[in-house]
C-alpha positions as CSV (number, residue, x, y, z in Angstrom):
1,X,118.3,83.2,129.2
2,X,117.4,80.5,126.6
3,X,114.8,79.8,125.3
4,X,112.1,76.3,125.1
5,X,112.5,76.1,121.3
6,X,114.3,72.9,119.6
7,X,114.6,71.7,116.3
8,X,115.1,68.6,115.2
9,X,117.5,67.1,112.5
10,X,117.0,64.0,112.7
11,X,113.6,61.6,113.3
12,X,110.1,62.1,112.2
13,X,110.0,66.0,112.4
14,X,112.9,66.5,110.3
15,X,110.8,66.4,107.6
16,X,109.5,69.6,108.5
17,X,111.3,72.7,107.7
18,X,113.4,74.1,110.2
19,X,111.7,77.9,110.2
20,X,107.9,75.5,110.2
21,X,109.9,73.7,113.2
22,X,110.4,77.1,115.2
23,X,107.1,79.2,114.1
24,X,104.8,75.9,115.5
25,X,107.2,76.2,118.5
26,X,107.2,79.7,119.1
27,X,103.0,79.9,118.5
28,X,102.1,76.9,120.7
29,X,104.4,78.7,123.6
30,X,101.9,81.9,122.1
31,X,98.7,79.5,122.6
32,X,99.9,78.1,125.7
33,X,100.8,81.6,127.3
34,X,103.6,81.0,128.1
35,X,104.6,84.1,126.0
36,X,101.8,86.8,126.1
37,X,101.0,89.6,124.8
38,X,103.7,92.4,125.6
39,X,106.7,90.1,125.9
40,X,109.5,90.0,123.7
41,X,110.7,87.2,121.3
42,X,114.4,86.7,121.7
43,X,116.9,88.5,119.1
44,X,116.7,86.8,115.6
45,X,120.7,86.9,115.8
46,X,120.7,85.2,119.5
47,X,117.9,82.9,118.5
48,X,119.4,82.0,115.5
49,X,122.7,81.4,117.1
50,X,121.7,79.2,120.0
51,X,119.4,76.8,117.3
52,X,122.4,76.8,115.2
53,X,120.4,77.8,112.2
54,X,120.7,80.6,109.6
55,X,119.2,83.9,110.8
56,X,117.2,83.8,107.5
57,X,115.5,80.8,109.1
58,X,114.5,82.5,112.1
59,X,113.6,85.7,109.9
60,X,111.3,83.3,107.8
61,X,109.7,81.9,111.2
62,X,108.8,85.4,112.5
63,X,107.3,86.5,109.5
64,X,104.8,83.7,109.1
65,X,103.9,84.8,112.9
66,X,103.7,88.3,111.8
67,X,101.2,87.2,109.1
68,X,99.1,85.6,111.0
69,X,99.1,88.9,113.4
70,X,100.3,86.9,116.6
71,X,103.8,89.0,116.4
72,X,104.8,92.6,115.7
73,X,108.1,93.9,114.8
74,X,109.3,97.0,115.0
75,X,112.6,98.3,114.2
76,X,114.6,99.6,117.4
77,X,112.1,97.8,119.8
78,X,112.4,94.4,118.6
79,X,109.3,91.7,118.1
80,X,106.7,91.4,121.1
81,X,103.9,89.4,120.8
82,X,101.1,91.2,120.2
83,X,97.6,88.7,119.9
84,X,96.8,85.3,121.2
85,X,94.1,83.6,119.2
86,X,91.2,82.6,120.7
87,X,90.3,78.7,120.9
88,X,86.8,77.6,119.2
């Protein structure tokens, strides 16, 4: 399965770095609910590989969501979503 999230290279949001490119992505889809709370993120590797970015970009991505509390990893089990902020 692939997943919704893009980046782009080239345009007016390459300016933006490419793991600020994927945490927006991957917290609007949060937002949105299209990913709720329970479901998995894909693999850092996998999603890594199918962006054609570093794994330490995607690493760097998941751990601003982990900071802000929407995501929780675990070792073994992987990271699941595991908040959705409220709106105001």
């Amino acid at each position: 399965m692939r997943s919704r999230v893009r980046v782009h290279r080239r345009g007016a949001l390459a300016e933006t770095p490419l793991y600020r490119q994927i945490g927006d992505q991957l917290r609007d889809a949060i937002m949105r609910g299209e990913l709720r709370v329970g479901d998995r993120l894909p693999a850092s590797r996998a999603l890594a590989k199918e962006l054609r970015v570093s794994r330490n970009t995607v690493e760097a991505a998941i751990a601003q969501l982990a900071s802000e509390g929407l995501v929780e990893r675990r070792v073994g089990s992987g990271t699941r979503v595991c908040s959705v902020p409220r709106g105001p």
